[in-house]
N, C-alpha and C positions, 0 to 999 in steps of 0.2 A: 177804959173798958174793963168789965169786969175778967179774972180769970177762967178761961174756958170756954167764954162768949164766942161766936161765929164775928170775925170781922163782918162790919157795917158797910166796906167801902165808903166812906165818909168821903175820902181825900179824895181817893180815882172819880166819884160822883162829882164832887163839885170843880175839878180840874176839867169832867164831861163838856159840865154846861159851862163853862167860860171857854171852852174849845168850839162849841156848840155857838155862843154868842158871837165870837169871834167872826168864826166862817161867814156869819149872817150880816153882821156887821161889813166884812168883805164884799159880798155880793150885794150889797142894797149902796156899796160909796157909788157917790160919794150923798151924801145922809141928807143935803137939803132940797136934794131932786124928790126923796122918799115921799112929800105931801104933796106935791106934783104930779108924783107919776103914776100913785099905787090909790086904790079907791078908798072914801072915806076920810077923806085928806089925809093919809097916807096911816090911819089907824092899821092896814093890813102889814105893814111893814113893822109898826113900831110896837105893839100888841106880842107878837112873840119874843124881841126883847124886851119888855118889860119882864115878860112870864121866867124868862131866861135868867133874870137878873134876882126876879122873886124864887126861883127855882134856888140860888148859890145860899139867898140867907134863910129858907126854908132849911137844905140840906146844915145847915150848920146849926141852926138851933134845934132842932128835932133831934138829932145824934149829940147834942151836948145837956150830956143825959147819964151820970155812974150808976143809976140805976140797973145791976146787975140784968133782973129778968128783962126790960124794958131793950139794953144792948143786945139779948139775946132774943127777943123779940124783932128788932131792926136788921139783923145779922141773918134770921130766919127769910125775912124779906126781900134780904139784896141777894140773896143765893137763887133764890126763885124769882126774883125781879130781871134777871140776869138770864135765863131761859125764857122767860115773857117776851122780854125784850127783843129775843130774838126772833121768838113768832112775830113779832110787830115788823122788825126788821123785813122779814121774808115777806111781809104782807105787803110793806111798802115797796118790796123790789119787783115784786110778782104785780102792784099797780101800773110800773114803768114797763113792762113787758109790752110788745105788740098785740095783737088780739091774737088767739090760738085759733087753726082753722075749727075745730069744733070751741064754743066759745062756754056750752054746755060741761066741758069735764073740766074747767076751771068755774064755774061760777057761782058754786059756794065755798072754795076754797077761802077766798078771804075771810070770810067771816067765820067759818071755823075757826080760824089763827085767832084769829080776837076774841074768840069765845074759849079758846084754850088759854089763851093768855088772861082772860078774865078769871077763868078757874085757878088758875096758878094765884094771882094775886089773892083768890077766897081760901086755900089752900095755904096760905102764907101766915091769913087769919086765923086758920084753926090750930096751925104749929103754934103761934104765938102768942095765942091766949091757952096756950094750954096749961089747965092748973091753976091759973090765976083769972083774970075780969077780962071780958071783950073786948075792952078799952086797948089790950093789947094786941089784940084780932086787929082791930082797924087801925091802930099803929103798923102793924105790920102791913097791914094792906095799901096804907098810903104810902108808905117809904119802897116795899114791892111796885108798886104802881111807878112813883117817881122815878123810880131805878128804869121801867120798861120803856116808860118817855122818850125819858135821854136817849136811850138806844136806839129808840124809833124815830126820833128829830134829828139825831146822827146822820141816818141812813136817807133821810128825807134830803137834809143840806148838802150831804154828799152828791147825791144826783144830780140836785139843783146846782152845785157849785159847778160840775162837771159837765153842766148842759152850755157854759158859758152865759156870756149878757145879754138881754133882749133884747131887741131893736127899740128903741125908745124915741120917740117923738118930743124934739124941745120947741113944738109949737104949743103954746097954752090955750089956743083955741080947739086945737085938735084931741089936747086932753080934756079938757070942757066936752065937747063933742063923746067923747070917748070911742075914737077910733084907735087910740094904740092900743087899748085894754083889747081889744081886736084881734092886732098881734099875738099868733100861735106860742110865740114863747114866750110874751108877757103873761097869756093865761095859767101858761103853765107856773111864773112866777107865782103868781097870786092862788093860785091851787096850794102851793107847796107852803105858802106864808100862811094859807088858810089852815092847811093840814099841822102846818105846825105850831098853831095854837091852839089847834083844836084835840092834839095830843095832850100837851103840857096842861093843857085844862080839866079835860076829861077824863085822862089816865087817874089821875090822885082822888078825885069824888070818888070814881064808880069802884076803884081798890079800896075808898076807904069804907062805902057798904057794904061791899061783899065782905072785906074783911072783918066789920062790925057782925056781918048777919052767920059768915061762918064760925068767927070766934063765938060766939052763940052757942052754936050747934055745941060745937067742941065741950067750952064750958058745962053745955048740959050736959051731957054723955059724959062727963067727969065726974060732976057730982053723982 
């Protein structure tokens, strides 16, 4: 890393998502009930570790990079991926919440958080192309982004590890039929396995637009 560069979090990021793998791994043993029990023969289960697994060699080849501005680019990203992240966090915790008796003074709340945490990651584009090509806008905004992921798949698994194991049915008619997908805390299972692909997927695209379309901006108002 170049002199003076913002660490990357390289190491704490990919130690995340093998912590993150891990947990998941945990909660779906033992692994050949997973095309059994979980829908799409068992794609809901195994789709996030895949993602988990492409997230570690992601995170390694993206930051193996001496290119001074480009570390300082990814360094600008994980500082502010790092406050995204925690919007996302609070968004995933404020989903596990009860319903509030007015259901109205929370119900755009989430989507503010995710619409801040989207700015942050556009915001991450315009530090990071600063001076230089947009290229480094949507670098920062995909590494911003990945950074917010992990945090938000964190705080997902956590819940899920902590809600315990579902009641599972090892009748293979009954899962044909799909009466355990039924079961209130297999749904909840399958919510959470959903949500947490549907992070690790979505987070790194839409960080790397807005990062491309802010480093843009940036660029322009440079020149």
């Amino acid at each position: 890393m170049g002199s003076g560069a913002p660490p990357t979090f390289r190491i704490p990021l990919i130690l995340l998502a093998i912590a993150n793998l891990v947990v998941l791994g945990m909660r779906l043993w033992p692994w050949q009930q997973v095309v059994m029990n979980l829908p799409l023969n068992g794609a809901t289960g195994i789709d996030p570790a895949v993602c988990l697994l492409t997230y570690v060699f992601m995170l390694f080849w993206i930051a193996d990079s001496q290119s001074r501005v480009t570390q300082k680019a990814l360094g600008i990203g994980a500082l502010l991926g790092l406050l995204a992240g925690l919007l996302l966090a609070a968004k995933v915790a404020l989903a596990a919440q009860p319903p509030a008796p007015d259901p109205s003074m929370l119900e755009h709340l989430p989507t503010a958080l995710l619409l801040a945490a989207i700015f942050l990651w556009g915001v991450a584009g315009v530090l990071g192309a600063r001076g230089e090509t947009p290229t480094l806008g949507m670098i920062a905004g995909v590494w911003s982004a990945m950074t917010s992921a992990l945090i938000a798949v964190s705080a997902v698994l956590a819940e899920l590890y902590l809600a315990g194991p579902p009641v599972e049915s090892t009748d293979p008619w009954k899962q044909y039929e799909g009466l355990a997908l039924g079961n209130p805390a297999m749904q909840t299972l399958i919510h959470s396995l959903n949500s947490t692909t549907a992070y690790l997927l979505l987070c790194p695209l839409v960080g790397g637009v807005v990062g491309l379309v802010f480093g843009s901006f940036g660029k322009a108002d440079k020149s």
